[in-house]
FIBA-92407 format. One record per residue: residue number from 1; residue in three letters; x, y, z of N, C-alpha, C in turn. Coordinates in steps of 0.001 Angstrom, whole numbers, m for minus. Example, Ala and Ser with C-alpha at 12.3 -4.5 7.8 and 13.67 -1.06 7.14 Angstrom:
2
R     k     r       nc1       nc2       nc3      cac1      cac2      cac3       cc1       cc2       cc3
R     1   Ala     13190     m5690      7800     12300     m4500      7800     13200     m3300      7800
R     2   Ser     12850     m2250      7080     13670     m1060      7140     12900        30      7870
This chain:
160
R     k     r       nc1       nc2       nc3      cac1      cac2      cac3       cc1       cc2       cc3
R     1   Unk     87001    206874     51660     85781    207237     50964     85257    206033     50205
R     2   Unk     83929    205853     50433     83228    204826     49453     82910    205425     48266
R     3   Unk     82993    204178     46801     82733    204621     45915     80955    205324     45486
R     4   Unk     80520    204924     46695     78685    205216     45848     78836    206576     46628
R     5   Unk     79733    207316     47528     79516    208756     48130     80051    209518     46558
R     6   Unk     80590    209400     45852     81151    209858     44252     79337    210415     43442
R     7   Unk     78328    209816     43898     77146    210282     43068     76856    211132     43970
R     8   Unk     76803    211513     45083     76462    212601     45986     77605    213631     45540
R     9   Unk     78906    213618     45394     79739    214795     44701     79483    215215     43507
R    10   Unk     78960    214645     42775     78739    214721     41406     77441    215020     41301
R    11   Unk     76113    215073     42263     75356    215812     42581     75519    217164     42721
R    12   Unk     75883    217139     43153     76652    218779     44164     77028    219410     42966
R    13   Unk     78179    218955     42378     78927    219726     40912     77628    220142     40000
R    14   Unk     77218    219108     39949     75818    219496     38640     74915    220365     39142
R    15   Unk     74274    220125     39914     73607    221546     41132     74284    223070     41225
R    16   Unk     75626    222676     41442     76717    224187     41542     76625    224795     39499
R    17   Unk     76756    223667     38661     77143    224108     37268     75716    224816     37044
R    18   Unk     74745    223954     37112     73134    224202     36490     73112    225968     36962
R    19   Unk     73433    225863     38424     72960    227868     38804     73721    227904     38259
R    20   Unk     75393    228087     37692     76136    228985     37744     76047    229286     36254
R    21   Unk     75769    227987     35373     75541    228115     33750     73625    228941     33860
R    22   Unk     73433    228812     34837     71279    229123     34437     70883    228099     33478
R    23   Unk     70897    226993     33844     70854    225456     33361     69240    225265     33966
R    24   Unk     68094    225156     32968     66682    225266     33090     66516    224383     32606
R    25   Unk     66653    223454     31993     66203    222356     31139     66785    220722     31193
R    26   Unk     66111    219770     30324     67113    218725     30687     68060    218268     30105
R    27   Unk     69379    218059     30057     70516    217915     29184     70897    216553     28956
R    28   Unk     69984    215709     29385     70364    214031     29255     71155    213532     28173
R    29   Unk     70370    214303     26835     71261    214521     25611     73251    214880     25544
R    30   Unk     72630    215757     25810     74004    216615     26264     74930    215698     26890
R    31   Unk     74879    215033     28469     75567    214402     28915     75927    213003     28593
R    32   Unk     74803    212617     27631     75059    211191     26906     75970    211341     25877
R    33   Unk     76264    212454     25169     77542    212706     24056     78806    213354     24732
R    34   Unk     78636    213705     25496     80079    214306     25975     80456    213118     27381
R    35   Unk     79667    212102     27265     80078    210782     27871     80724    209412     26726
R    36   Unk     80232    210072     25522     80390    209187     24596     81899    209969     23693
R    37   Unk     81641    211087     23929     83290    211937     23651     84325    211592     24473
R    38   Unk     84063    211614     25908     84958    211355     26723     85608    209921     26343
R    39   Unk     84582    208906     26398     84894    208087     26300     86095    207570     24660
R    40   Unk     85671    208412     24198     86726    208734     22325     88025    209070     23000
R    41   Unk     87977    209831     23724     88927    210773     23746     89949    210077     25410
R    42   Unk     89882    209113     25923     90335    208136     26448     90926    206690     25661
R    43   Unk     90382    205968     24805     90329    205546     23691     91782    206141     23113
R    44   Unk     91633    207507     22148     92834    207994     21705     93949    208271     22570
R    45   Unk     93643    208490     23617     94740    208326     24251     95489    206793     24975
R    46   Unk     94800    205880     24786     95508    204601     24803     96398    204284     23882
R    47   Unk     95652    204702     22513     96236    204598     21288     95967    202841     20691
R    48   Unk     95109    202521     21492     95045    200716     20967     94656    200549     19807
R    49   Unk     94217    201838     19251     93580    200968     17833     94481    201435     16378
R    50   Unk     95078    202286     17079     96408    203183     16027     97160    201383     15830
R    51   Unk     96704    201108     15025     97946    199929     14203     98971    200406     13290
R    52   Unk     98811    201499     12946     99933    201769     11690    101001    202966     12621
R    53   Unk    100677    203059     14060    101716    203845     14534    102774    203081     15854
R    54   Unk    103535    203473     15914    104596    202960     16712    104520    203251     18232
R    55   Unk    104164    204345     18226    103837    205948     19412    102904    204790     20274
R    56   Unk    103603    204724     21582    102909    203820     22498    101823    205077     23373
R    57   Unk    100877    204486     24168    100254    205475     24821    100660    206450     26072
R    58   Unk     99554    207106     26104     99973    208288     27152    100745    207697     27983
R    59   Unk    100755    208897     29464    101223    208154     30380     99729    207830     31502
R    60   Unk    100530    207174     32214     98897    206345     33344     98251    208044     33779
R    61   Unk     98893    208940     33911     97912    209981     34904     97051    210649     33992
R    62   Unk     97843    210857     32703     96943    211296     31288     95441    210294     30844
R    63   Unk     95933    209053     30951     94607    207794     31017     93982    207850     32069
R    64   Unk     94386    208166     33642     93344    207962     34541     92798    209125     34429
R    65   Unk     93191    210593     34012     92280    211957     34293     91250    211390     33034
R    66   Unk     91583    211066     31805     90724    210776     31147     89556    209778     31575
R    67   Unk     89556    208977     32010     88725    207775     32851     88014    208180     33209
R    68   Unk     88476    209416     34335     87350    210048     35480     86581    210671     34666
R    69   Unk     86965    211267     33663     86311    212607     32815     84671    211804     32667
R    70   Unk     85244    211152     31930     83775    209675     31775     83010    209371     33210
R    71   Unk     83873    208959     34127     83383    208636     34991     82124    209784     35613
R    72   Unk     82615    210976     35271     81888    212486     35774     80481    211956     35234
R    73   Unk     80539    212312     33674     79227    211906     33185     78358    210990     33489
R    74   Unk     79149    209510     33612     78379    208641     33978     77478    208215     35204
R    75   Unk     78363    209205     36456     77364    209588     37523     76204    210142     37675
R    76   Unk     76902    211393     36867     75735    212043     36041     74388    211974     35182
R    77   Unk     74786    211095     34854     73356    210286     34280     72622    209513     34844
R    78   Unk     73667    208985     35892     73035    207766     36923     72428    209125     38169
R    79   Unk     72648    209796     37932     71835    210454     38985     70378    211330     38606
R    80   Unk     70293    211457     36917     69689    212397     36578     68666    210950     36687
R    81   Unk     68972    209991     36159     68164    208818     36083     67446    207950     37724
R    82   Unk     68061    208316     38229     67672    207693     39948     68312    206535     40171
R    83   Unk     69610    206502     39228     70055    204814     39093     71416    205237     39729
R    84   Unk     71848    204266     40557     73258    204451     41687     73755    202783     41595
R    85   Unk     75072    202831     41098     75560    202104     41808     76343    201766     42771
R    86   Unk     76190    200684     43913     76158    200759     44887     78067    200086     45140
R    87   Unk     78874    199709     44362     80187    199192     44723     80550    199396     42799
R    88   Unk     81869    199515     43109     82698    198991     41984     82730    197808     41386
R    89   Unk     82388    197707     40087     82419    196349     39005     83933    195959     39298
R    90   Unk     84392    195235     39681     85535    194447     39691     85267    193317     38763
R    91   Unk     85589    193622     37188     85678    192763     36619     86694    192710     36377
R    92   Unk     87407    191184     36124     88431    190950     35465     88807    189845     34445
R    93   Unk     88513    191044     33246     88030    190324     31824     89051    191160     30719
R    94   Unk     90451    190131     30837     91180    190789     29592     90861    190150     28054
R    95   Unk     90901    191238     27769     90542    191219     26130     91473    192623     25133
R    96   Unk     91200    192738     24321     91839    193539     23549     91068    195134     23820
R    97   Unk     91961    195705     23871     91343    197106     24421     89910    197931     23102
R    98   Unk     90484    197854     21841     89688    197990     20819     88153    197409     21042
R    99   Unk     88648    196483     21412     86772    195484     21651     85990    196213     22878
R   100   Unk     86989    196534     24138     85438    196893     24839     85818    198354     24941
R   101   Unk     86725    199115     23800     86114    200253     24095     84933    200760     23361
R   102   Unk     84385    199661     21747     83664    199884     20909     82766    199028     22092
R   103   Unk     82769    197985     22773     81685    197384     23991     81326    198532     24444
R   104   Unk     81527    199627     25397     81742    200276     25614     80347    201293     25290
R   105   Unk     80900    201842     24434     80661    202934     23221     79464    201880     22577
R   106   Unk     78881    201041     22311     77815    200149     22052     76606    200517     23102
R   107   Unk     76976    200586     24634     76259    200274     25730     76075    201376     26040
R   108   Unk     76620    202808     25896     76268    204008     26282     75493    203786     25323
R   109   Unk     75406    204076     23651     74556    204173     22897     72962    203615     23662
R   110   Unk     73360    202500     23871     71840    202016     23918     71240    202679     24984
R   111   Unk     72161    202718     26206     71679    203661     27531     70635    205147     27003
R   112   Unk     71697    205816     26344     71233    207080     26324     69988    206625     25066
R   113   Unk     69464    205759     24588     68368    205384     23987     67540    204919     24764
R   114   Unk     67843    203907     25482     66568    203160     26542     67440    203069     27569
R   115   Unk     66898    204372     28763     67672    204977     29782     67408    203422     31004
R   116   Unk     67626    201906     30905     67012    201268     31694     67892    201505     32805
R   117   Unk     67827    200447     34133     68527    200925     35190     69604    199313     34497
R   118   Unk     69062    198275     34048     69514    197443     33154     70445    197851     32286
R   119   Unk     70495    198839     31588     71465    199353     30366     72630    199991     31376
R   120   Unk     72020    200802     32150     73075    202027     32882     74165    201100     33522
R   121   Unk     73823    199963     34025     74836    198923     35038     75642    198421     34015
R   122   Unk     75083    198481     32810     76090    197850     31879     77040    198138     31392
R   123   Unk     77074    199895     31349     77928    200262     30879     78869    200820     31813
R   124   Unk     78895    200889     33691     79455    200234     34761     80343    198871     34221
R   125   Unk     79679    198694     33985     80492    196516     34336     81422    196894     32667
R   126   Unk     81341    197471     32002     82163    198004     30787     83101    198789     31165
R   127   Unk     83177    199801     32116     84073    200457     32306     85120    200000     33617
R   128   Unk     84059    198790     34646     85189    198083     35239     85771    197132     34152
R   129   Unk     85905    196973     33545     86631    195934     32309     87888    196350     32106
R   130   Unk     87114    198009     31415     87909    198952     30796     89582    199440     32473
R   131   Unk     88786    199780     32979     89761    200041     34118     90942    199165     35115
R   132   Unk     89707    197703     34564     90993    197050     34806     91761    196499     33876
R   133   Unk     91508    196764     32797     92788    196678     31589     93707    197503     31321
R   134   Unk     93496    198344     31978     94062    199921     32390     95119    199770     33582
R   135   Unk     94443    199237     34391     95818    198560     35428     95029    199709     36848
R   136   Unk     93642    200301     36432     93567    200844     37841     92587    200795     38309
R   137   Unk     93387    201189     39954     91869    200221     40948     91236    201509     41320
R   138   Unk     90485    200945     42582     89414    202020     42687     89996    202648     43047
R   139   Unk     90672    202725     44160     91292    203872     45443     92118    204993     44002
R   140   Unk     92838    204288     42957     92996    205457     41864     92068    206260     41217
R   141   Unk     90964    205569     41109     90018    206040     40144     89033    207606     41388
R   142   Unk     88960    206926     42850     88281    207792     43498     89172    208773     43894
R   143   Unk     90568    208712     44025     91430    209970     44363     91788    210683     42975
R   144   Unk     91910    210282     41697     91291    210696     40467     90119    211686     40430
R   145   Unk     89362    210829     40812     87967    211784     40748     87895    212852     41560
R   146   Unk     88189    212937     42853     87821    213699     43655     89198    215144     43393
R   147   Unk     90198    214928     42451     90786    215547     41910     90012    216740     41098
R   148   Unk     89966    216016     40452     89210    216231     38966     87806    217211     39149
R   149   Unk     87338    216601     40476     85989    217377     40776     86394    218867     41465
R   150   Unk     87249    218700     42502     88019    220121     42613     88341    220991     41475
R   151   Unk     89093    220287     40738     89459    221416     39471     88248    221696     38517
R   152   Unk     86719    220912     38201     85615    221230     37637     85149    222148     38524
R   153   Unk     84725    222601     40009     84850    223620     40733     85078    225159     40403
R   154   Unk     86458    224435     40549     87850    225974     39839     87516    226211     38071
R   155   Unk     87103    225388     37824     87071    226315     35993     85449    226681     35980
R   156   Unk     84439    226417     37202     83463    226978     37195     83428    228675     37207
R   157   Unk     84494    228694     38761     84520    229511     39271     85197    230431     38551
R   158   Unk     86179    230068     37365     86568    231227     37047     86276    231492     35230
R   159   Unk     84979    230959     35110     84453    231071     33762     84600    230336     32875
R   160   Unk     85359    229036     33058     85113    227782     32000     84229    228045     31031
């Protein structure tokens, strides 16, 4: 599977949620904070910025379901927006995890402010950073996802 067929699934999911929630309106809002939660809540589970604790982080499958969680949204926006990207950011830019997850969390901000197709790639090329400081490649991140999108499915289907 190629990574740009992931905005056509994530089409589909949002199409299946919108009927099944009676989703009439536009939630750009919506998906720009629970992209910016996700992204918290990946973050805490690294644990990089906990300095006063010992408690090392999750384990890798707990960090990659979290990843995708983000990743959901961020399709999501790139689709509500008409913006696709077309391959995986393979960046490889180590730095301290604290810095680009507030990088990060900087670049959604501005996205979900000035929706450019400029901003949206950026915060792409942030999360290949992020993923490869993480230690994972795509083929994890898309069998991740396509996980993840099955089980968003199943908690549709049974009243999430």
């Amino acid at each position: 599977m190629e990574f740009i067929e992931l905005f056509d699934m994530q089409a589909q999911l949002d199409s299946f949620i919108q009927k099944n929630q009676q989703v009439n309106r536009d939630v750009f809002l919506e998906k720009g904070l629970a992209l910016t939660i996700e992204l918290a809540e990946l973050a805490n589970e690294t644990r990089c910025f906990k300095y006063w604790s010992t408690k090392g982080p999750s384990e890798r499958e707990v960090l990659l379901e979290e990843f995708v969680d983000s990743i959901h949204f961020l399709l999501s926006l790139g689709n509500e927006k008409g913006y696709r990207l077309h391959a995986w950011p393979e960046v490889k830019w180590k730095e301290d995890l604290t810095t680009w997850f507030l990088k990060t969390q900087e670049a959604i901000l501005t996205f979900i402010h000035h929706p450019t197709e400029e901003h949206y790639l950026k915060v792409w090329q942030y999360y290949g950073v992020l993923a490869y400081n993480l230690g994972f490649t795509l083929e994890d991140i898309i069998k991740a996802y396509i996980a993840k999108n099955e089980k968003n499915y199943e908690r549709q289907r049974n009243g999430y």
